[in-house]
C-alpha distance (Angstrom), angle and dihedral (degrees) to the residues before:
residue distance angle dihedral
X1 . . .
X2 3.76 . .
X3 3.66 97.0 .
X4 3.74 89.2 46.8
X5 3.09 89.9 50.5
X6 4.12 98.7 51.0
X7 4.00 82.0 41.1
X8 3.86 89.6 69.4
X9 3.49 95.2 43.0
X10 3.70 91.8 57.8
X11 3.80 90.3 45.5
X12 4.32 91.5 53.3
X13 3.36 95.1 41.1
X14 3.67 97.6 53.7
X15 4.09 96.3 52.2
X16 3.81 121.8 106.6
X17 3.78 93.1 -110.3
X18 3.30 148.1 35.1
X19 4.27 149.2 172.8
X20 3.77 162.0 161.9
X21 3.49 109.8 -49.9
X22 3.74 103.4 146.3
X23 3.93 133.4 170.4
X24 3.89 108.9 -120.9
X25 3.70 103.7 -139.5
X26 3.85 118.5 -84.4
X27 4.10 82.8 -130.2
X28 3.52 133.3 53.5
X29 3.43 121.9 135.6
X30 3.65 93.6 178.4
X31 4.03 100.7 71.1
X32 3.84 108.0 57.1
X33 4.14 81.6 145.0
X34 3.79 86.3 65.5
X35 3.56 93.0 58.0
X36 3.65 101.0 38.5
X37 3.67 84.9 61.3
X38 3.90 97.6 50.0
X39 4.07 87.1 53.3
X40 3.85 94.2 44.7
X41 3.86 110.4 121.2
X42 4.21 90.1 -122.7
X43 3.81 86.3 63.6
X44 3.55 126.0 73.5
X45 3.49 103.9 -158.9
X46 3.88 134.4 152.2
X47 3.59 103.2 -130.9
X48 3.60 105.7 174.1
X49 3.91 98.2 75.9
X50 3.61 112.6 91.1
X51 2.75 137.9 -117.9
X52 3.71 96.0 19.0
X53 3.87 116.7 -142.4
X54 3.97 116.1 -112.3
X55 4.31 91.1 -137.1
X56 3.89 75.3 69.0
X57 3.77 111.3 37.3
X58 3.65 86.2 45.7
X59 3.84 94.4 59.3
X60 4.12 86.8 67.0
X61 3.34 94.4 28.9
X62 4.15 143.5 7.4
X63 3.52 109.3 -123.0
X64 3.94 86.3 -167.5
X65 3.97 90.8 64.9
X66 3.93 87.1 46.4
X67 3.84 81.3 59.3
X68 3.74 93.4 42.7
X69 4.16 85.8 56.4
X70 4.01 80.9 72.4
X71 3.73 102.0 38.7
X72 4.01 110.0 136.6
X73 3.92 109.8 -147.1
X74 3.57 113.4 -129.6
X75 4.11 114.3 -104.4
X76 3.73 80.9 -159.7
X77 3.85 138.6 97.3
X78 3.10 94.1 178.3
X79 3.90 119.3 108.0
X80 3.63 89.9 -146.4
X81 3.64 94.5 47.4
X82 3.53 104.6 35.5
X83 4.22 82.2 55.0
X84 4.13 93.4 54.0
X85 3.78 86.7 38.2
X86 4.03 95.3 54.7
X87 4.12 88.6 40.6
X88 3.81 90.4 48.0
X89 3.75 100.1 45.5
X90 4.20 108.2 6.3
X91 3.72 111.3 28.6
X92 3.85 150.7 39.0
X93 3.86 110.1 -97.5
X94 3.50 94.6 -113.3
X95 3.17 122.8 25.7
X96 4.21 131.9 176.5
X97 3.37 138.1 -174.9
X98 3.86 142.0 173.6
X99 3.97 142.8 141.8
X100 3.02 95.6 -48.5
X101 3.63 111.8 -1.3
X102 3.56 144.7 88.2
X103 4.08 121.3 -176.9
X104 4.03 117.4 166.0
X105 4.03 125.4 175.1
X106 3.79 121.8 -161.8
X107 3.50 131.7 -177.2
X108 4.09 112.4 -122.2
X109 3.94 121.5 -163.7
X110 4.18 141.5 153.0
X111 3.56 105.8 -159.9
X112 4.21 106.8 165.3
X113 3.35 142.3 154.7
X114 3.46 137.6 -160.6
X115 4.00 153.5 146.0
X116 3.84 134.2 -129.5
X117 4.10 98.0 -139.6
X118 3.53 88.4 -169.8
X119 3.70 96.5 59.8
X120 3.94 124.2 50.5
X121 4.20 91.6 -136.9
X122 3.48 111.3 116.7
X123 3.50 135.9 -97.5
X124 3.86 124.4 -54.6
X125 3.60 138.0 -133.9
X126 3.75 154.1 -163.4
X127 3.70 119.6 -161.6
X128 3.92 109.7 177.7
X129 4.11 126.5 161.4
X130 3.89 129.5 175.5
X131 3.27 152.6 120.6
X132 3.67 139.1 -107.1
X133 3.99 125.3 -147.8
X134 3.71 126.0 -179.4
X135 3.69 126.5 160.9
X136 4.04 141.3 165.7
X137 3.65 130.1 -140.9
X138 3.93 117.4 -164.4
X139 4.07 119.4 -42.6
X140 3.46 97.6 -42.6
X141 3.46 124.0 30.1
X142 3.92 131.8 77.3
X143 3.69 143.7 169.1
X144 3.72 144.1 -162.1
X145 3.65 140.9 175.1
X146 3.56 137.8 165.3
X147 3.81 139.0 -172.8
X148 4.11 131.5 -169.2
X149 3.83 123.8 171.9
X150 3.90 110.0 -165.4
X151 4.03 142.4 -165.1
X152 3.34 110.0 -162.7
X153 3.76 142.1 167.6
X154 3.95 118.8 -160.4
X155 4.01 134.9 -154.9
X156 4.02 111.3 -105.6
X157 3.61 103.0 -85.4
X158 3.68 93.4 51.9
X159 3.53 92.0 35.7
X160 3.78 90.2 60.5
X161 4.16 96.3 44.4
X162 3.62 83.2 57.0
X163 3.75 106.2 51.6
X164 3.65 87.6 45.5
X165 3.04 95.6 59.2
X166 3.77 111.4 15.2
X167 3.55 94.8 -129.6
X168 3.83 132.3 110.9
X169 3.64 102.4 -135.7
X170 3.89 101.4 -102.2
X171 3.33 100.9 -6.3
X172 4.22 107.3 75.4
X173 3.60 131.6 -112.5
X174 3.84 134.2 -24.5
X175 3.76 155.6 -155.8
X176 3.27 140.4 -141.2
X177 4.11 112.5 -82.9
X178 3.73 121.3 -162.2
X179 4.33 111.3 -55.7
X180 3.87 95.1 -31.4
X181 3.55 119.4 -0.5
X182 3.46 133.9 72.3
X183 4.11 140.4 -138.7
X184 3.78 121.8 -133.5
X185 3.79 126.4 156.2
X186 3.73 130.5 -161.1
X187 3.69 145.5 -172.6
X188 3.65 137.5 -168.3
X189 3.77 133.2 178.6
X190 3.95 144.8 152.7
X191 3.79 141.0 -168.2
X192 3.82 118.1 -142.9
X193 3.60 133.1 -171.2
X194 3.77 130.8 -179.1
X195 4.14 109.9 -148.8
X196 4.14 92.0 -177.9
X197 3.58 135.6 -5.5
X198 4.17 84.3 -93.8
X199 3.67 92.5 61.1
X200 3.82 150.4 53.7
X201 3.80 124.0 176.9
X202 4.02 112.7 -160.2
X203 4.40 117.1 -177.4
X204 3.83 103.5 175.1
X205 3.75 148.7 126.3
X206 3.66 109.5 -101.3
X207 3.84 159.8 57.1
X208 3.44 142.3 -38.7
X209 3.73 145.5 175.7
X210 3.96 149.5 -176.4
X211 3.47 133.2 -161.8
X212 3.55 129.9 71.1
X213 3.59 105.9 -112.5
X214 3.77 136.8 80.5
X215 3.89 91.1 -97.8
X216 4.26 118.5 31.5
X217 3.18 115.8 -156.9
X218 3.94 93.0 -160.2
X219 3.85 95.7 54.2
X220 3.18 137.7 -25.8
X221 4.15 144.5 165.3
X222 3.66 94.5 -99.6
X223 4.08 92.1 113.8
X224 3.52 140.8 54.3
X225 3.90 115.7 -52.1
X226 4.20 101.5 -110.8
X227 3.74 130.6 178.8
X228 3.79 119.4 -68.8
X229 3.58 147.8 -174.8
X230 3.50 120.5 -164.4
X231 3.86 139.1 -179.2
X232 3.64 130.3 -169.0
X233 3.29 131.4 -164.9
X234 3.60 130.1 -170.7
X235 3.56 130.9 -162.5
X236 3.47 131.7 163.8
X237 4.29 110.5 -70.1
X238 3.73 81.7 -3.9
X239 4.01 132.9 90.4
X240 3.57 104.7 174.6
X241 4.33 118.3 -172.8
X242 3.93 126.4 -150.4
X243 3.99 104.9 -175.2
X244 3.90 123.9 176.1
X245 3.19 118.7 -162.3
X246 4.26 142.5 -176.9
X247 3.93 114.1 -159.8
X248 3.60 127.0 179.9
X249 4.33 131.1 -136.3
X250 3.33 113.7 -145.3
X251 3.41 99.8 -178.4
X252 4.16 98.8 65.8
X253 3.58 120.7 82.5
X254 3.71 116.6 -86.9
X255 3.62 140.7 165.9
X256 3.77 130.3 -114.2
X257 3.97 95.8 -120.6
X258 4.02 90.9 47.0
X259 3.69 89.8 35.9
X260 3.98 117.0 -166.3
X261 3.74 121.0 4.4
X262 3.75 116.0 -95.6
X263 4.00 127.5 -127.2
X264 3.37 134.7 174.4
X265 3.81 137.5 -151.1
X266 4.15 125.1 179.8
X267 3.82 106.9 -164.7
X268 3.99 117.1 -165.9
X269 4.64 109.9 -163.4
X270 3.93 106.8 -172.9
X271 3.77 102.9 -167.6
X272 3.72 122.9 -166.2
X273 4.06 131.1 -170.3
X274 3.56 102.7 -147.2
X275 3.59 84.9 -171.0
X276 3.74 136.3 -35.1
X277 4.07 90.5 -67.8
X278 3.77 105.3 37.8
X279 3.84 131.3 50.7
X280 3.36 138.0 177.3
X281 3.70 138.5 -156.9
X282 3.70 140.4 -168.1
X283 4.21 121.2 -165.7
X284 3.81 126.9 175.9
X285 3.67 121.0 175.6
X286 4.01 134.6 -168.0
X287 3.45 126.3 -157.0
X288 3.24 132.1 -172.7
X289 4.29 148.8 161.6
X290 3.98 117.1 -104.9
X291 3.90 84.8 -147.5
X292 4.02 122.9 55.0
X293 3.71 144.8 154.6
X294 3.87 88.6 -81.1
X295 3.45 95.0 41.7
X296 3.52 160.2 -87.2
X297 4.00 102.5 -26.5
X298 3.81 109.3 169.1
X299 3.84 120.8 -175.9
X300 3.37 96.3 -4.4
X301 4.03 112.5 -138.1
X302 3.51 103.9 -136.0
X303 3.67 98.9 66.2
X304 3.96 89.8 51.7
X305 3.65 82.1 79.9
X306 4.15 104.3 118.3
X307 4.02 98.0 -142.5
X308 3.55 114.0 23.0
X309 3.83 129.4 116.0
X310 3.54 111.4 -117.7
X311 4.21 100.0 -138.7
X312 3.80 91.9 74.9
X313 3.71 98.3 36.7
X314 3.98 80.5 50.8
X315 4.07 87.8 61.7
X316 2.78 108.1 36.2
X317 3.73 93.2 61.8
X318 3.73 92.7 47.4
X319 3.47 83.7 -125.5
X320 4.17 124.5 156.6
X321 4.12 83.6 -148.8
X322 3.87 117.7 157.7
X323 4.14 110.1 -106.7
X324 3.19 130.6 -172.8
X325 3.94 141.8 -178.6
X326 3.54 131.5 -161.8
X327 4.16 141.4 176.2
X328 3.69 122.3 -155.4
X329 3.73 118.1 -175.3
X330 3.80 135.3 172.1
X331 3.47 136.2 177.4
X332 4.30 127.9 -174.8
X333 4.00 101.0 -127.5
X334 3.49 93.5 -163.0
X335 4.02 137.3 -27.5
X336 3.60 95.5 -48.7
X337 3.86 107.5 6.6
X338 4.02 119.6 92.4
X339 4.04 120.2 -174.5
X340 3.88 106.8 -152.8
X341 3.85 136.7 -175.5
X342 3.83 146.3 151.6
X343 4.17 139.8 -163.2
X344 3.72 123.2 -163.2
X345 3.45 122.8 -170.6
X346 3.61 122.2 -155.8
X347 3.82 97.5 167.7
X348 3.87 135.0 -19.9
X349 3.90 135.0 158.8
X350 4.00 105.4 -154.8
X351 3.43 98.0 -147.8
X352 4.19 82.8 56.8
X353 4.02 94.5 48.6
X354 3.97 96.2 47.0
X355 4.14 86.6 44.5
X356 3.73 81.4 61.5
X357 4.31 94.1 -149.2
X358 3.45 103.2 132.4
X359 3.53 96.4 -108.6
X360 3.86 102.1 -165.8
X361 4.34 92.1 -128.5
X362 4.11 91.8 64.1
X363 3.41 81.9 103.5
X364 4.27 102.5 167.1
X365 3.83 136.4 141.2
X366 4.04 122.7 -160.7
X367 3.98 135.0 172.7
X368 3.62 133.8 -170.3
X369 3.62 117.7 -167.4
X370 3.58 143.3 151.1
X371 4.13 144.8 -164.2
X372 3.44 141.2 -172.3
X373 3.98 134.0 -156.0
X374 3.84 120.8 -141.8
X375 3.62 83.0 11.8
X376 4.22 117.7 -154.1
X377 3.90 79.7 5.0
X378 3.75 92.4 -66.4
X379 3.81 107.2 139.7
X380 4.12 120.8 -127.1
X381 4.05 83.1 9.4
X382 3.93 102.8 126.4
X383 3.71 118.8 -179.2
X384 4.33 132.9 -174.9
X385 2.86 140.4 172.0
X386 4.02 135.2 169.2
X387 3.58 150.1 166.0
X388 3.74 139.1 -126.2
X389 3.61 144.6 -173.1
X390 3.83 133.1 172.1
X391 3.49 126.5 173.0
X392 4.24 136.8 -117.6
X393 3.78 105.7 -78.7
X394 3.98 94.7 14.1
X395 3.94 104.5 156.8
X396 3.62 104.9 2.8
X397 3.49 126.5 103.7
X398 4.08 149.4 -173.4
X399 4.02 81.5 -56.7
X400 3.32 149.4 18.1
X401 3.35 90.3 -111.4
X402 3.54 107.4 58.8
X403 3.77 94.2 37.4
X404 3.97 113.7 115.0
X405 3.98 97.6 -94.4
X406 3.53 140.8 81.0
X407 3.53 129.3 -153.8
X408 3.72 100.7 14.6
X409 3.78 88.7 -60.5
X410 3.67 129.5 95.5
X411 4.33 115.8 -111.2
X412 3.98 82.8 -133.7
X413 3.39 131.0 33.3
X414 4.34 129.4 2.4
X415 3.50 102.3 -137.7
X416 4.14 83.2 59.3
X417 4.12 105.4 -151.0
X418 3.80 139.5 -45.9
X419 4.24 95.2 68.8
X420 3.86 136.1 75.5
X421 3.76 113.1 -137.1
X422 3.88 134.7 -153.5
X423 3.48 122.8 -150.9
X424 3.55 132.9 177.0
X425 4.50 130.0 168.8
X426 3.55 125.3 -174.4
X427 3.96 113.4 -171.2
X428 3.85 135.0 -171.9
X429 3.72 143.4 176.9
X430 3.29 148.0 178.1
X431 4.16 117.3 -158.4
X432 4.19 91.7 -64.3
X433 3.68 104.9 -5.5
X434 3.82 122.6 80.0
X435 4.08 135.8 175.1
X436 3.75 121.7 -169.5
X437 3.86 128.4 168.7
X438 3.60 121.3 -163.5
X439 4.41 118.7 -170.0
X440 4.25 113.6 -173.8
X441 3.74 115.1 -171.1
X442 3.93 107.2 -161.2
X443 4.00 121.8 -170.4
X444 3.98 102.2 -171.1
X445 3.72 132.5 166.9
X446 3.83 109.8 -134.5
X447 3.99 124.4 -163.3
X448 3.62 120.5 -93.7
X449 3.65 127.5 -151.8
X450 3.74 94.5 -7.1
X451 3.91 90.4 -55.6
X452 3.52 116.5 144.2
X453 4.00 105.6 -129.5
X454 4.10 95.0 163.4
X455 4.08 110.9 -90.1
X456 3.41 96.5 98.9
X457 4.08 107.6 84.4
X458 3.82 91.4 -173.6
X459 4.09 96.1 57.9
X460 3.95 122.9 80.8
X461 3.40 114.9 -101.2
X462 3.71 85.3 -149.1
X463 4.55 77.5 87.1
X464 3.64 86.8 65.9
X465 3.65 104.1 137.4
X466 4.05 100.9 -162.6
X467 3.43 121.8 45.8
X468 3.62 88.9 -169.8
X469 3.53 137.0 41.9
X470 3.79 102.0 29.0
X471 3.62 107.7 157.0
X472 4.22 126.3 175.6
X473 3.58 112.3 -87.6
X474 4.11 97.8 32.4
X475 3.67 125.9 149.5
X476 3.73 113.1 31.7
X477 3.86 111.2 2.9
X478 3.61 112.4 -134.8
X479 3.70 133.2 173.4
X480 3.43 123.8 -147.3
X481 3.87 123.8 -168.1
X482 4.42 121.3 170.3
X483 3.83 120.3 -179.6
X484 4.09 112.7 -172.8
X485 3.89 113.3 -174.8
X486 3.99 111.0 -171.6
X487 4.27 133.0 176.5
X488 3.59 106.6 -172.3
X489 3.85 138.3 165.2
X490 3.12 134.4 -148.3
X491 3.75 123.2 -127.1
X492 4.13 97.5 -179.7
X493 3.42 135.7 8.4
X494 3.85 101.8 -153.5
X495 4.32 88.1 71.9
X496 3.80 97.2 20.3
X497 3.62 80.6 -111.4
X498 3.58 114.5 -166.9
X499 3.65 154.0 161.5
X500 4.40 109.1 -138.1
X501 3.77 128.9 -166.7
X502 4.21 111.0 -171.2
X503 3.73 148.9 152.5
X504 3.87 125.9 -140.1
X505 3.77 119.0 -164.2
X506 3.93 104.2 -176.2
X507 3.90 112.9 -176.8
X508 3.74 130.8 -171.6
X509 3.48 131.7 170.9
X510 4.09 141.9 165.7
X511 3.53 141.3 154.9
X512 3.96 92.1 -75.3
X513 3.78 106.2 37.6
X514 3.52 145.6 -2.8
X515 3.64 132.3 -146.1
X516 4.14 135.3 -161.5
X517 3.37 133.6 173.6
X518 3.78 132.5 169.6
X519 3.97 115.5 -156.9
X520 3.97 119.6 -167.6
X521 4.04 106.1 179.7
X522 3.67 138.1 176.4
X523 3.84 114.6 -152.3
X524 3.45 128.5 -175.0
X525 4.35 100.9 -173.3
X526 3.87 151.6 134.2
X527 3.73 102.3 -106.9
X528 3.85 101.8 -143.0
X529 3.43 106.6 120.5
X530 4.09 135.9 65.8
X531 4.01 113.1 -120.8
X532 3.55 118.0 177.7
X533 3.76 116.5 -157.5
X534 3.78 91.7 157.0
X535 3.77 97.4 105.4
């Protein structure tokens, strides 16, 4: 993957031209506006492909002029001062440009502190550091990379997700840090180049995501960023995806000179605007190991294949590869009102789903949601709210290693399978300062006594112990309800930038144990990145 990765370097680099094509962030809380312009009914936009390119937000609308909306005029005449002012408040910290080129550098950083009051255990911390480095050559060529190294120490449910499983939810692997905490570090980058106004051709290290909802349920950026190729084509109504991607299991055995096992996935999205209020969306996805009982297979070349459907493919290489296939549809209700929803199958019989049984291999996920902009007339207030459901065993497989994850987190949603979730956000600002509250109410069936009852992506659902009768919610009931209140403000526009007060009040309870914790943080941070802690 390296070399093929330096290999297409080489090849962009050495064309005649080149541009700005950059990713706008996959977070930021701070420009509801932009997005209640992409879903307006005069716009014909396919939202569900993320992240979305600027060349093609800013054809609807100029992000810079969103930026410009919280632009603080210097109160100095000063040259000195007015330049720390504008870097401060206005601008990136370094910031280049020529004929033809376009090179910014920004400082990136996490540093919060906060205290469970529920729980006598010390005070917690985030201590994150990095950079961020973006730059444009000509028309059509763009690059981006960021790097953060972290110490960190986590309240007790996080705390334990992380030690069993070494990873920081999001954000890779990690070591042990002083008494509690731990260190990790992590990078992620891409090159992307635009050939025609039909194309773009993105080779990074990252995340991506599709749906239109706060969760997807067909792939999200919940995991680990991982190594991707991706191709996108568009065509009239039509915005069709190609993404190639390598994941990593963590939890089969491996060696120290091969390191982690390798898996693979190719993922096709076909999205179609019906018209400018309704779109719809097909996905399929393959994954499978680079390493099996005949061998070492690697990228396999079949699924390269740009428009195929995976099922047949599947067959005919009397292969036990993971497929899946999703829907995604949207449609704008009204001016500022969009209904929302998605279904992923990972493997159903018909005659078994209209028998209604429970037969353990209905293995589907759906939401419903919807949000509104200006909502009740009340301008910046943004409100969602949405529902989903995904059923015992959804997106795991024979093994670990095949199972649709990658480091020891699930590519869709946190919780894994076996619950249904609701989740609802209410946001408001006013010019720099902004309050949202977010409430999820989880009902999940956890394992009991090592049995396998289908929330556990990473365990073969060949342990299933009823092949009839499997129902959402089975094994140990628990309910699972997290409020987060947060007032921030933000300090400059060009890193979401930003200084955060909040609570967290996380409850979980079942018939064998019950767990509280109230958080109250300060954060001062560069909101770029999604975390979810809502698990």
């Amino acid at each position: 993957m390296r070399n093929l990765y330096l290999l297409i370097c080489i090849l962009l680099i050495s064309l005649n031209s080149f541009a700005q094509q950059l990713n706008y962030p996959l977070t930021n809380p701070y420009f509801s506006n932009l997005e209640k312009e992409l879903y307006s009914p005069e716009n014909n936009f396919h939202t569900a492909v993320k992240p979305w390119l600027l060349p093609e937000i800013n054809r609807i609308i100029s992000t810079d002029s969103l930026e410009d909306l919280h632009k603080k005029k210097s109160a100095f005449s000063q040259k000195l001062y007015n330049w720390a002012w504008n870097r401060l408040l206005n601008q990136h910290f370094v910031d280049i440009k020529k004929d033809g080129f376009h090179f910014t550098v920004d400082p990136v950083f996490n540093f919060e502190l906060g205290k469970d009051i529920e729980q006598n255990n010390g005070s917690k911390y985030v201590n994150t550091r990095g950079f961020l480095v973006e730059g444009r050559l000509g028309k059509d060529f763009s690059f981006s990379t960021t790097f953060y190294e972290n110490q960190a120490t986590f309240i007790d449910y996080l705390d334990k997700s992380i030690r069993k499983g070494w990873v920081v939810p999001g954000q890779g692997g990690v070591k042990s840090f002083g008494k509690n905490g731990f260190d990790y570090a992590w990078a992620s980058g891409y090159i992307s180049y635009t050939p025609s106004k039909y194309f773009n051709i993105q080779f990074g290290h990252g995340k991506n995501f599709i749906g239109d909802g706060y969760r997807s349920l067909l792939l999200s950026d919940n995991s680990f960023n991982y190594p991707y190729l991706k191709i996108t084509t568009n065509l009239w109504h039509f915005k069709y995806v190609n993404l190639y991607a390598e994941f990593q299991d963590l939890k089969s055995a491996h060696t120290y000179e091969l390191g982690f096992r390798k898996k693979y996935g190719t993922f096709h999205y076909l999205s179609y605007a019906v018209n400018k209020r309704l779109n719809i969306g097909i996905f399929e996805a393959v994954i499978w190991q680079a390493q099996d009982s005949s061998g070492y297979r690697g990228f396999d070349i079949n699924y390269l294949n740009p428009v195929i459907f995976y099922r047949p493919v599947e067959f005919s290489l009397g292969s036990p590869d993971n497929a899946l296939l999703g829907l995604n549809v949207s449609y704008k209700l009204a001016q500022n009102y969009v209904l929302y929803g998605q279904l992923m199958l990972d493997e159903f019989k018909i005659k078994e789903i209209t028998s209604g049984n429970g037969w353990w291999g209905n293995k589907q996920a759906f939401q419903l949601g919807v949000k509104s902009y200006d909502f009740l007339n009340v301008k910046n207030l943004y409100l969602q709210t949405e529902y989903n459901f995904v059923r015992p065993y959804m997106y795991s497989h024979g093994t670990s290693i095949q199972n649709y994850g990658h480091y020891n987190q699930s590519l869709a949603h946190p919780t894994g399978a076996n619950f249904s979730e609701s989740v609802s956000i209410i946001k408001y600002n006013y010019k720099r300062f902004f309050a949202e509250y977010k409430i999820n109410y989880i009902v999940y069936g956890a394992d009991s006594a090592n049995i396998n009852y289908g929330k556990d992506i990473s365990r073969s659902y060949n342990d299933h112990p009823n092949e009839y009768g499997n129902f959402v919610g089975q094994g140990i009931k628990t309910t699972l309800i997290y409020n987060d209140l947060k007032l921030s403000y933000l300090i400059n526009p060009k890193t979401n930038f930003n200084i955060t007060l909040g609570i967290t009040n996380r409850s979980e309870s079942s018939s064998i144990a019950n767990n509280n914790s109230t958080y109250v943080y300060l954060g001062l941070r560069t909101s770029l990145h999604n975390f979810y802690y809502d698990f």
